[in-house]
N, C-alpha and C positions, 0 to 999 in steps of 0.2 A: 437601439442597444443590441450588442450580440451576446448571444446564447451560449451555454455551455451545450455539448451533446448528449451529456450523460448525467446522472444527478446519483444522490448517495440516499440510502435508505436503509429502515432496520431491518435485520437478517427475520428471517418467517421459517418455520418449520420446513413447508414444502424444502425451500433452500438446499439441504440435503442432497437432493437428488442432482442438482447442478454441481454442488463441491466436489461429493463423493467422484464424479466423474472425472474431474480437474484432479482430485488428491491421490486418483488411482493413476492418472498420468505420469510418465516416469520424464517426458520431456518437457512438462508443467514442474513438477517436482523439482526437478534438477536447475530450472531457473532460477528461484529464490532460497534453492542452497540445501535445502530439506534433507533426509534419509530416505529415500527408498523407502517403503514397507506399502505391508497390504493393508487398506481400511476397509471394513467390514461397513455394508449399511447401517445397521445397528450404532455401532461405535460414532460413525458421521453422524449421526439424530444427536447421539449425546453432545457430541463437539459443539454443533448448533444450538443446541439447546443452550449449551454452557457459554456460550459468546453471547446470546440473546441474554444470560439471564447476568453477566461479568457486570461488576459495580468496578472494577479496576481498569478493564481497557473497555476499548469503541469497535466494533467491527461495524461496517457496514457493505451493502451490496452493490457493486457498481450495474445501474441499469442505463438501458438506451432511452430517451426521450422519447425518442420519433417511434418504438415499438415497446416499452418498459421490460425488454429482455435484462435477464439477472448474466455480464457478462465477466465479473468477477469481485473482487474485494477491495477492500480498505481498513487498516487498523489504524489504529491509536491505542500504544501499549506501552506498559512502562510507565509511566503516567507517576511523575516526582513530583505533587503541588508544592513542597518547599521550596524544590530548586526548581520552580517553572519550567522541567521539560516533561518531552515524550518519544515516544521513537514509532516510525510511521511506515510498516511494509506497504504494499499494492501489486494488486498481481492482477493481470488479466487473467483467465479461464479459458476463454473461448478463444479457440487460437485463429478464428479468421479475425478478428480484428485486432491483434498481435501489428504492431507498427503503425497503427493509425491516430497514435495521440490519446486517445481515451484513460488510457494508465495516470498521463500527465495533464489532465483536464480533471479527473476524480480526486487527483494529489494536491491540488489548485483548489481543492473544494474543502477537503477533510483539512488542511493549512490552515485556509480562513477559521474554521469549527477551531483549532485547536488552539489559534491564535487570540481571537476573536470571542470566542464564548468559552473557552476553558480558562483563558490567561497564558496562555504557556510562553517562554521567551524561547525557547530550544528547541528545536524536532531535528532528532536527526534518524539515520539508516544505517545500514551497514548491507554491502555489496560487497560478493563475490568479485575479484579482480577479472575473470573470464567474461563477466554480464554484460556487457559493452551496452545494451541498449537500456540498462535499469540505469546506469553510468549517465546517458545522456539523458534519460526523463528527468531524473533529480536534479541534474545541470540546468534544464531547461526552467524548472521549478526555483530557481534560484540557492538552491546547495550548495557549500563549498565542498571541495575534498580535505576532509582535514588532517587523513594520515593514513598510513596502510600496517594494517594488523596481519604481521608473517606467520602465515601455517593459522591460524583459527580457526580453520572450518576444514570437517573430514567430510571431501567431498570424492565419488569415483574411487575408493580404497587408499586416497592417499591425503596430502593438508594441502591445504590452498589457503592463499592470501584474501586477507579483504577488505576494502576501502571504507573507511569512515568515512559517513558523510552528514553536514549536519547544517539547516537555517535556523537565522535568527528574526526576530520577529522586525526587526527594521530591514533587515532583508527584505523579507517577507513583504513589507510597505513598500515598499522598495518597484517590489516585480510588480507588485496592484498597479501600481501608480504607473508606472511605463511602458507595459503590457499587456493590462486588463482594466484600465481604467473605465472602456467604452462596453466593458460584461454586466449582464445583470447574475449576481447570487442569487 
């Protein structure tokens, strides 16, 4: 059987100290679309705290296997039990391992959790038209593009577009079944 590299865990206090670094990042930031500002230590404890302790969404930490380094995130927010969806950011952190797949092995993981043990029939995203390689993790994850939202996001002092995107849970069975059938979860 093969392995994943990376596995999903609940967020810990320490945690903080890894985000804070990532949220003060302006070239992290500006990946998944954010405002600029300054996060104070202090204020990151609370965020932390407040995601460890959210009954609404999922956060968790994406670590490495082979060293269990914290090397970024994963949500499950939005969270509609009527209409079985959710909506799913991921962001690496640590920017050496920025293109190596692990974004899209953690997304492959919080899918199963969201599919699988929440019930959900929908997850979708929403990307920045500039993101070219959030573009292709969620392609690769089995996402469709399902439209593009003009000027929604004030990003760099001005609007920028952004792509809906969104799986469905037979999708979802779909990607298991044809390129991860030989993974253990």
């Amino acid at each position: 059987m093969k392995q994943f590299r990376v596995y999903l865990r609940a967020l810990e206090y320490d945690d903080y100290k890894a985000t804070h670094k990532w949220h003060s990042d302006s070239e992290i930031v500006q990946g998944y679309g954010a405002i600029k500002h300054f996060v104070s230590t202090e204020n990151e404890k609370k965020w932390i705290e407040h995601m460890i302790f959210s009954k609404d969404k999922v956060a968790a930490g994406i670590c490495l296997k082979e060293t269990n380094e914290l090397i970024g995130l994963v949500f499950l927010t939005e969270i509609d039990l009527f209409n079985k969806t959710g909506h799913c950011p991921t962001f690496i952190g640590e920017k050496k391992y920025w293109g190596e797949g692990y974004a899209t092995e953690a997304r492959i993981l919080i899918l199963k959790y969201a599919f699988y043990d929440r019930g959900l029939q929908r997850v979708s995203d929403i990307i920045n038209e500039d993101n070219i390689a959030s573009q292709k993790m969620v392609e690769k994850c089995g996402y469709q593009k399902e439209g593009l939202m003009r000027k929604s996001a004030f990003k760099d002092g001005q609007f920028v577009n952004q792509y809906m995107y969104a799986i469905l849970k037979e999708e979802f069975d779909k990607l298991l079944e044809d390129k991860y059938k030989d993974y253990e979860f």
